[in-house]
C-alpha positions in Angstrom: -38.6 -1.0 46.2 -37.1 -2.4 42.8 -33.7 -1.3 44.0 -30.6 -2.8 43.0 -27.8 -2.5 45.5 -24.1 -2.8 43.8 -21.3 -2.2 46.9 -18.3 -1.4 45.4 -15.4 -3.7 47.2 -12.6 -3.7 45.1 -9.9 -1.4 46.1 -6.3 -2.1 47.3 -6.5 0.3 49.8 -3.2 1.1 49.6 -3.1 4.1 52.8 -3.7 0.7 54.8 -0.7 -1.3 53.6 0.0 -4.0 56.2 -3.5 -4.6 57.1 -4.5 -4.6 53.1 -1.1 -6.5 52.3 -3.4 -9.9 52.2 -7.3 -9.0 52.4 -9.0 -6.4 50.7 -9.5 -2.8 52.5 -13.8 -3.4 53.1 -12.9 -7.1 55.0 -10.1 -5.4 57.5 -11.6 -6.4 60.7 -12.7 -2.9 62.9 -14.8 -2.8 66.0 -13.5 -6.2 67.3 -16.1 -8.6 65.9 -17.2 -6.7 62.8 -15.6 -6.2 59.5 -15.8 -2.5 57.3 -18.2 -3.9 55.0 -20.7 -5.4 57.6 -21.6 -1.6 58.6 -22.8 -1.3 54.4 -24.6 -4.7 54.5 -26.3 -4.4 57.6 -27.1 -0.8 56.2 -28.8 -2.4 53.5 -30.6 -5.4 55.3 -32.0 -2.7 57.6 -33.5 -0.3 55.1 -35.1 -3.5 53.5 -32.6 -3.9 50.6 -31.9 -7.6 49.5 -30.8 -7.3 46.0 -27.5 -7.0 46.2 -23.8 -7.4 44.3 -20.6 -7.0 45.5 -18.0 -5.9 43.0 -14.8 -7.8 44.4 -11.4 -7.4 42.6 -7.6 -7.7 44.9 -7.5 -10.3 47.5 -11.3 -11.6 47.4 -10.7 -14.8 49.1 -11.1 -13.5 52.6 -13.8 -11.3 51.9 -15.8 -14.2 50.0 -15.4 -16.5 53.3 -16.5 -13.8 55.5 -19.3 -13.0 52.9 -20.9 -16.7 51.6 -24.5 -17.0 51.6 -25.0 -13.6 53.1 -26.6 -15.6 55.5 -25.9 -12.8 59.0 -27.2 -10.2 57.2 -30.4 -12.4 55.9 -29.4 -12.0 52.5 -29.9 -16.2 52.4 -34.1 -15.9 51.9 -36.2 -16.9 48.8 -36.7 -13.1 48.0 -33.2 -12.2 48.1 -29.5 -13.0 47.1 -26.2 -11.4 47.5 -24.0 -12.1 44.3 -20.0 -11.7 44.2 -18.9 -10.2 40.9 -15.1 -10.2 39.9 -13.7 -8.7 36.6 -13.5 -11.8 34.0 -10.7 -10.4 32.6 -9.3 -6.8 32.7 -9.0 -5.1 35.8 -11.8 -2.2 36.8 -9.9 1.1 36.1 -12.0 3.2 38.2 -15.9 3.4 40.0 -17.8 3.5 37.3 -15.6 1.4 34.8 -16.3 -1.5 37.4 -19.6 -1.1 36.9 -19.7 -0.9 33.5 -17.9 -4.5 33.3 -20.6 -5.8 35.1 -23.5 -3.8 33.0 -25.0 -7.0 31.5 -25.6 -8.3 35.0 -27.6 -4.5 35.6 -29.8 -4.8 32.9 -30.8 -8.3 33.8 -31.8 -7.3 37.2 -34.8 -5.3 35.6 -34.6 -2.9 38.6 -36.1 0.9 38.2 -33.1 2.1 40.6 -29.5 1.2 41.1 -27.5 2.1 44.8 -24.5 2.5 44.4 -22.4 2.1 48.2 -18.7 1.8 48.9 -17.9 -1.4 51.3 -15.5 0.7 53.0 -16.9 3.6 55.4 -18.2 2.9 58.7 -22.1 4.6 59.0 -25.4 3.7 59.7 -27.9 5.2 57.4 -31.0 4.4 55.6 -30.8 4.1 52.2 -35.1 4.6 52.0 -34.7 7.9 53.0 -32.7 9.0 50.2 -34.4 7.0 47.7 -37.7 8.4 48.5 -36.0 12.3 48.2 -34.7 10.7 44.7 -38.0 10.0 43.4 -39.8 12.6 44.7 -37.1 15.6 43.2 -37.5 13.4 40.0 -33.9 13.2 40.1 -31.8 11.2 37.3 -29.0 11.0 39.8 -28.8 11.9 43.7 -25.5 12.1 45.5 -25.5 11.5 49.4 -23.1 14.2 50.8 -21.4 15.5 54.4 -20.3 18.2 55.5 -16.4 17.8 56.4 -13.8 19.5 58.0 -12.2 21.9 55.7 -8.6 20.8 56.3 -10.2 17.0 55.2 -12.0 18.3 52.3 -9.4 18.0 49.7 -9.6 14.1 50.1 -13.1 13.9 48.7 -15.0 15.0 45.4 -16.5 18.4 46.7 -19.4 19.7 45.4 -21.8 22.9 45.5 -25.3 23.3 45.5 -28.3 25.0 45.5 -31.6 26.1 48.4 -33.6 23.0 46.0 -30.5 20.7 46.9 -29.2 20.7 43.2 -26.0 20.3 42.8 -24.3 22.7 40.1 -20.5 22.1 41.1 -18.5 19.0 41.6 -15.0 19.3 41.9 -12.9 15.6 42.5 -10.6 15.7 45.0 -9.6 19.6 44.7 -6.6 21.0 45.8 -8.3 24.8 46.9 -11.7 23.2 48.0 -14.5 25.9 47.6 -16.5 24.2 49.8 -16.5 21.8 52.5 -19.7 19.2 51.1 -18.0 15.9 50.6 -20.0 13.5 48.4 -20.2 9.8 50.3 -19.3 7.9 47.3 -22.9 6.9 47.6 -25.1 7.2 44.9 -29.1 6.5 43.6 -29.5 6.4 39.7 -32.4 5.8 37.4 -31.6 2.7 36.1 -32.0 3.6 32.2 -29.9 6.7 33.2 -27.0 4.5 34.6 -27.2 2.1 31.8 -26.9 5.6 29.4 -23.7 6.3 30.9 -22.0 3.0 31.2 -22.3 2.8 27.3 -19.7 5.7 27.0 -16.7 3.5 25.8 -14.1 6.5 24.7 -13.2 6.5 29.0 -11.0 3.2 30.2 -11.2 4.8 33.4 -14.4 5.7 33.6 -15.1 6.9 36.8 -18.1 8.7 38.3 -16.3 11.7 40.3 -13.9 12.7 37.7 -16.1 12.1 34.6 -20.2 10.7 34.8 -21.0 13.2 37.9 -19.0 16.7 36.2 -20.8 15.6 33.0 -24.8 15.2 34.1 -24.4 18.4 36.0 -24.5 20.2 33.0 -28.0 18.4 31.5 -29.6 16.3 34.2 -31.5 16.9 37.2 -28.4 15.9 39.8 -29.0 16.5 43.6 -27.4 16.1 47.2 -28.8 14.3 49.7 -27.5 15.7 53.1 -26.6 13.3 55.8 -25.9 14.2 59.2 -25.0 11.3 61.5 -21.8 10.0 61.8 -19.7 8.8 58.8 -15.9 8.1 58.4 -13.6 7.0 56.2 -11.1 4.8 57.9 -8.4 4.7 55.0 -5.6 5.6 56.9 -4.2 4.4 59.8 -4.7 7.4 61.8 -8.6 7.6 61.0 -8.8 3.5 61.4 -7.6 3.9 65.1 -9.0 7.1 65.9 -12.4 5.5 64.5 -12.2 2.3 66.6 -11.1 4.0 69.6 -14.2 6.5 69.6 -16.6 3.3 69.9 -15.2 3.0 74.1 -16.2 6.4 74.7 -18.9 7.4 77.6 -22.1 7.2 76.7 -22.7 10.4 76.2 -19.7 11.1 73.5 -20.1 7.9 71.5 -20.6 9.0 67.8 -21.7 5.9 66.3 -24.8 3.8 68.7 -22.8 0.1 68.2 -25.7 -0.9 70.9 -28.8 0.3 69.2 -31.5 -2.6 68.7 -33.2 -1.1 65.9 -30.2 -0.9 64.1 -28.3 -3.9 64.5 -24.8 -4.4 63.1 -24.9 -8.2 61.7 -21.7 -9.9 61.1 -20.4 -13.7 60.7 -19.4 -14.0 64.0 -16.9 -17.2 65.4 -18.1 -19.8 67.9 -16.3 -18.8 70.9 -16.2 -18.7 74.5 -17.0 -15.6 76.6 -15.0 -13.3 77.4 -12.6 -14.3 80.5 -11.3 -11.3 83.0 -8.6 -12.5 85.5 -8.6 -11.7 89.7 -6.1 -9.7 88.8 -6.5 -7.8 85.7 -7.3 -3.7 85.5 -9.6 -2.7 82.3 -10.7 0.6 81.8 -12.6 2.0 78.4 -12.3 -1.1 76.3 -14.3 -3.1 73.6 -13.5 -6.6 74.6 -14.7 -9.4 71.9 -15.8 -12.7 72.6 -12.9 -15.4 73.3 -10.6 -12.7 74.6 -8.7 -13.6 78.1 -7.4 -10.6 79.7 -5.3 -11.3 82.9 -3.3 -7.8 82.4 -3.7 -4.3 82.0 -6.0 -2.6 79.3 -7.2 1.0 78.9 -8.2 2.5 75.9 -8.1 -0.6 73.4 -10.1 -2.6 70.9 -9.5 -6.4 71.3 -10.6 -8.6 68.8 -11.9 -12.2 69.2 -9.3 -14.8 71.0 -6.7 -12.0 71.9 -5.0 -13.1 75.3 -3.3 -10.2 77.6 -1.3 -12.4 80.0 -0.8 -11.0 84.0 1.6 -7.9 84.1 1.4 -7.2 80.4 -0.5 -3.4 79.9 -1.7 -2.5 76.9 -3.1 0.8 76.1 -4.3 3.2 73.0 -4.1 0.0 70.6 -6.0 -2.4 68.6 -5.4 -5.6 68.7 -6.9 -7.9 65.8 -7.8 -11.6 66.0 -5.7 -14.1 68.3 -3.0 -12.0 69.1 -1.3 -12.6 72.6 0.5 -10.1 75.0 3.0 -12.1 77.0 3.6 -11.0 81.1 5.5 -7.6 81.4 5.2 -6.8 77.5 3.7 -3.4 77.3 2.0 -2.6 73.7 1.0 1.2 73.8 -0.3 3.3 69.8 -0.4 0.3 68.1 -2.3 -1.6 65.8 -1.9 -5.2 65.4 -2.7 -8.0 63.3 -4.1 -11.5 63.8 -2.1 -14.1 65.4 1.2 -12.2 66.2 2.6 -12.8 69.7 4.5 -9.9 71.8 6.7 -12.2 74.0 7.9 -11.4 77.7 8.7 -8.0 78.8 8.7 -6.7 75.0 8.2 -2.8 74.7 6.2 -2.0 71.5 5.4 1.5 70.4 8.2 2.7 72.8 9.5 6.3 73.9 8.8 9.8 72.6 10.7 9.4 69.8 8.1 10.9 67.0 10.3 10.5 64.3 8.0 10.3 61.0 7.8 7.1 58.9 11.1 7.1 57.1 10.2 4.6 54.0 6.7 6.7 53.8 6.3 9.4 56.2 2.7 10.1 54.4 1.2 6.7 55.7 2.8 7.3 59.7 4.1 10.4 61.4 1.1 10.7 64.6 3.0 8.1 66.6 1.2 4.6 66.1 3.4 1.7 65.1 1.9 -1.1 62.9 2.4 -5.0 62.9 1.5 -7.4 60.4 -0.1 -10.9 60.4 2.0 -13.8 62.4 4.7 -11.6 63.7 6.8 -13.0 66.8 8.5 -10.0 68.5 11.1 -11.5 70.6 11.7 -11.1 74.4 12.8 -8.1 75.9 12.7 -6.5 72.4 12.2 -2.5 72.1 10.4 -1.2 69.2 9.8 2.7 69.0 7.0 4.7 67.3 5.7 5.3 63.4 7.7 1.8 62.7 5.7 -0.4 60.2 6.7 -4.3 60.2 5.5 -6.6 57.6 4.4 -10.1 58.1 7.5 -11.1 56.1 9.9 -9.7 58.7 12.7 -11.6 61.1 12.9 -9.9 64.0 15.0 -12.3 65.7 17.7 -10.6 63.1 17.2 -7.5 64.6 20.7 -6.2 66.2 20.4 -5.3 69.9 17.0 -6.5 70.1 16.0 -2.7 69.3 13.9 -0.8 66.2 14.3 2.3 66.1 11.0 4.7 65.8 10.4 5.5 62.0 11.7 1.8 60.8 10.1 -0.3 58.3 11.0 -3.9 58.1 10.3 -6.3 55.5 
């Protein structure tokens, strides 16, 4: 297929603040071993899609490590590459304008179609599928779409269509949502189409829900391509943990098959040991990565590559990113924590039933989960409640009484 693949991995995602404060939203680790945007390029390496750019803007450096050659998702042979494109310049000012700063490098890949993905949504899906609709509908553009909860729907550009699957309404994030059919962010364009578009230079935000998808609607052949199978947006931190905790389901309630062979999820994985279970340690519903010793309790967690839970310490309902260490009798309950931070001896983090909202920014926390950032050393015997957000840059050993109160931020 002469498809071009562009994944768009620029944004701040700001909804994720501590875990985006130094790496951009599509390279937050998830899963354990994975990272967001290995569930878009494996997508692509499995429905036979090796042409690919990544449109990289805040905080690229960790994404371009992770990244390189594109080597785990087979992106390193003759007949394909996997190209890193940052602004030269200006910053992109919305979807589409970051692709139209990056149209010279479109029309020189001489392909007939152009997939557009987001790097940040967790999914498996095959892209052939909707291609193949696309040409077959003769289509100028096709938007893939879900249905959504109706509560939800307001966070996504909504649209309408018809019994043919053409859309005739699109509505970017609405307040009143008239319908509950949330586009993907994933689109399939003619390639001459796109280029069409782009050209429009009166926009500096040109974006393609607020302005190139309301506008075809009106004189091109736009239409939805319905997907079924599980998708989610893990922006906040209520969907992130909610979305990793679903993976240690049964069997039977799993939403998203991590364990599926003809579907593999590739990533750039780290040369460690296996994974280490003491005589004494109790672990119930857990993803457990490789390099993680766990000597303590676990139930109901995500543990991330080299993440040590030391005898007596219990951890439960969290996820725990790379390297971080539980100390004995430290309990770590609705949290998620970054790499490398250390919870000493007999520490209580995510503490009581103290539901107090977020104070600084009750929007981002209010469900109960507390959030730590990179390199954090929570002293002994320390109590920190619930909804508290604590930035790398913090001192806690400045914290009076050795207690933070739930709804705290500390910087």
């Amino acid at each position: 297929m002469e498809v071009l693949a562009l994944i768009l991995a620029g944004g701040r995602g700001s909804r994720l603040d501590i875990l985006s404060e130094n790496r951009v939203k599509p390279s937050v680790p998830f899963a354990g071993k994975y990272r967001i945007i290995d569930f878009t390029l494996s997508n692509c390496a499995n429905s036979g899609i090796y042409n690919i750019a990544i449109l990289t803007q805040y905080l690229p450096f960790s994404l371009n490590d992770h990244i390189g050659s594109g080597k785990p998702w087979d992106l390193d042979r003759r007949d394909s590459k996997v190209t890193l494109l940052q602004p030269h310049s200006d910053w992109y000012n919305g979807t589409a304008d970051a692709v139209r700063k990056n149209i010279h490098y479109i029309e020189q890949s001489h392909s007939k179609y152009v997939l557009i993905l987001s790097g940040d949504h967790i999914y498996k899906m095959d892209y052939r599928k909707m291609i193949e609709q696309h040409i077959q509908t003769n289509a100028k553009l096709t938007v893939a779409c879900k249905v959504v909860e109706l509560a939800e729907a307001h966070r996504f550009g909504i649209l309408e269509a018809d019994e043919n699957n053409r859309i005739f309404r699109f509505d970017e994030k609405p307040k009143q949502p008239k319908s509950n059919l949330a586009s993907m962010g994933i689109y399939v364009f003619n390639t001459d189409v796109l280029l069409e578009k782009l050209k429009n230079d009166s926009i500096p935000d040109l974006d393609f829900g607020k302005h190139i998808i309301p506008d075809m609607i009106t004189e091109d052949g736009v239409y939805s391509y319905k997907f079924y199978d599980y998708w989610k947006d893990v922006g906040t931190y209520d969907s992130y943990l909610q979305a990793n905790l679903e993976l240690i389901e049964t069997v039977d309630k799993i939403p998203l098959d991590m364990y599926d062979t003809s579907w593999k999820i590739y990533t750039k994985s780290e040369e460690l040991p296996a994974v280490k279970v003491g005589s004494k340690a109790v672990i119930r519903q857990a993803l457990l990565s490789n390099g993680a010793i766990v000597a303590g309790q676990v139930e109901r967690s995500v543990l991330s590559p080299g993440v040590i839970i030391h005898p007596l310490a219990k951890v439960k309902n969290s996820v725990l990113l790379n390297n971080v260490e539980i100390k004995p009798g430290a309990i770590v309950e609705n949290c998620i924590i970054d790499k490398n931070t250390i919870i000493e001896d007999n520490a209580i983090v995510g503490f009581g039933t103290d539901n107090t909202p977020n104070i600084e920014n009750p929007g981002l926390l209010s469900s109960g989960i507390t959030i730590l950032g990179k390199d954090i050393h929570v002293p002994k015997n320390m109590v920190i409640g619930r909804n508290c957000r604590i930035f790398r840059s913090a001192d806690l050993n400045k914290v009076e009484d050795n207690i933070i109160p739930s709804g705290s931020t500390l910087r």
